[in-house]
C-alpha positions, -999 to +999 in steps of 0.1 A: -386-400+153-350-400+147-325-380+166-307-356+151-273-369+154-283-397+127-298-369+104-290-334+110-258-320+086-227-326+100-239-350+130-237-386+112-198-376+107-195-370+144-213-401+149-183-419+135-158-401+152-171-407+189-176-444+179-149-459+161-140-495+169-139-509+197-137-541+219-175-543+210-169-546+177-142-573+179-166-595+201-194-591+170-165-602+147-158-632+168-187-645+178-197-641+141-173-671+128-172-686+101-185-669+066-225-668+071-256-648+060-256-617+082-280-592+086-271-558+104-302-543+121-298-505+129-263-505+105-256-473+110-225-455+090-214-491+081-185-500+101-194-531+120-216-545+086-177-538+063-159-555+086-180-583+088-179-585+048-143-583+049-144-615+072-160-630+042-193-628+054-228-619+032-239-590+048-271-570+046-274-532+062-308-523+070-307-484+086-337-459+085-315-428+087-306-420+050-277-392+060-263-423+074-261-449+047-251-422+030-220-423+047-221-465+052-222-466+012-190-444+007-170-464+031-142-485+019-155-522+014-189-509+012-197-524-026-196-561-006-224-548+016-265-544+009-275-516+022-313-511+030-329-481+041-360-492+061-373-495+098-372-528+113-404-527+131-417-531+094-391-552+077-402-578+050-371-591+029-385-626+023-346-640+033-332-656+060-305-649+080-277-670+100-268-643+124-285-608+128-273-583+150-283-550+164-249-534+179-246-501+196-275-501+220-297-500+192-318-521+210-324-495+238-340-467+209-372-493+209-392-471+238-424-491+239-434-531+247-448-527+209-415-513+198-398-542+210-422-570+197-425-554+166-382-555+159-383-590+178-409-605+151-389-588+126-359-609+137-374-642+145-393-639+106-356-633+092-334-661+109-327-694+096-335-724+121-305-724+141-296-686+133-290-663+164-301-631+172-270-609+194-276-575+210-265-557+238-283-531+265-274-513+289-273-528+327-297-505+343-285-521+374-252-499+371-274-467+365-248-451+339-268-425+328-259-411+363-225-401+347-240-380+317-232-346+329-210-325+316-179-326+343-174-360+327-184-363+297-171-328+280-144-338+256-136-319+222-130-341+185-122-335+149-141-339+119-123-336+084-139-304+067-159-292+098-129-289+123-132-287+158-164-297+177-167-294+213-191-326+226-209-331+259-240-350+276-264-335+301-289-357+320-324-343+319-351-370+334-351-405+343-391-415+339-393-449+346-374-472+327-370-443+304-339-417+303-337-386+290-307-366+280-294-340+261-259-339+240-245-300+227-226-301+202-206-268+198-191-261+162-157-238+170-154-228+133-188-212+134-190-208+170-229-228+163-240-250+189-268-278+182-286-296+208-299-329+202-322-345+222-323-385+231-345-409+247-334-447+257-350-473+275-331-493+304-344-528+307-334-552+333-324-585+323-360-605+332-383-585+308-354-590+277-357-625+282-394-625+284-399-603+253-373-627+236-397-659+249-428-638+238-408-640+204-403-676+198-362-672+211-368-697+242-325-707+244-305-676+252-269-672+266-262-641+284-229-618+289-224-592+311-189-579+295-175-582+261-152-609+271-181-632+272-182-631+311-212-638+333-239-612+338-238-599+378-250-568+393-218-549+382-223-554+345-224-526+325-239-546+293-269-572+286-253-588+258-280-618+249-274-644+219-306-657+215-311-687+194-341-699+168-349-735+176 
């Protein structure tokens, strides 16, 4: 099941607007090098996989949320771009890949062990011998969902042709390794408010690196910050580059 924000009207725009780039992005664009074969797992509205293309990279978008490759194929650049709708647990493209990526926590929308293997597979059957796999979590560690309430994440932002739209989280159950929250969305123009409901899984460090072994991706460098620093306790990311022997 998708969440509404990736399919529901007006949400994919929004999408955009709460996450333009950032220093994320510029680490995927410099640890991506040199031109290569790149494959964008999770793509989203596009703005990570046109960047990349305009770095002279071959780039291939793979999203399963049509309202937003709808918007990734009306961005500017995005004719140097193949865009795929599809799910990556069930990916067959019969190409390989130098680098593939999954940015924006997409990693952390996989909720189940078979979820995991299934998108790992998917990776390890699409990367070139050499070719890396890079993808960031969340540090459970840090416990930031402790933070999405609405005292501090209430903020309001504009969309072009909806106008303004009020925007706020509110934690609703931490089940395990699983947490559960809510984000309203309130519409001033129509005074409308939608509620979209999201689940992400927080896993520590050990069991990433032993679904990634489970996976054939046995040499891994970690970071715990987008400056390529160590992983410690007060990381907020698990960024992993995992390589195929």
């Amino acid at each position: 099941m998708l969440d509404d924000i990736y399919t529901n009207g007006d949400l994919p725009a929004l999408y955009d607007v709460l996450n333009p780039a950032r220093e994320d992005t510029a680490f995927y664009i410099r640890v991506a090098g040199r031109p290569k074969r790149i494959l964008d797992i999770g793509c989203g509205t596009g703005l990570l996989a046109c960047m990349l293309a305009e770095h002279g990279h071959t780039v291939t978008g793979v999203e399963p949320a049509r309202a937003m490759l709808d918007i990734a194929r009306n961005r500017q650049g995005s004719e140097a771009v193949t865009w795929i709708e599809g799910d990556a647990r069930a990916l067959d493209l019969s190409l390989t890949f130098d680098l593939i990526v999954m940015t924006g926590h997409v990693f952390q929308v996989f909720l189940t062990d078979d979820d995991i293997r299934a998108v790992l597979k998917t990776a390890y059957a699409h990367l070139a011998k050499g070719g890396c796999l890079i993808f960031e979590s969340r540090n459970p560690a840090v416990k930031a969902w402790e933070s999405w309430v609405p005292e501090k994440t209430a903020q309001t932002v504009s969309i072009a042709g909806v106008g303004d739209v009020g925007v706020q989280h509110r934690l609703i159950a931490v089940r395990g390794d699983l947490v559960v929250f809510e984000t309203d969305h309130y519409f001033h123009r129509t005074r409308e408010t939608l509620v979209n409901r999201s689940v992400l899984r927080f896993l520590p460090q050990a069991e990433i690196e032993t679904q990634l072994r489970d996976a054939g991706l046995t040499r891994t460098t970690w970071y715990g910050d987008w400056s390529e620093g160590p992983v410690n306790a007060e990381s907020s990311e698990l960024i992993v580059v995992a390589e195929r022997d």
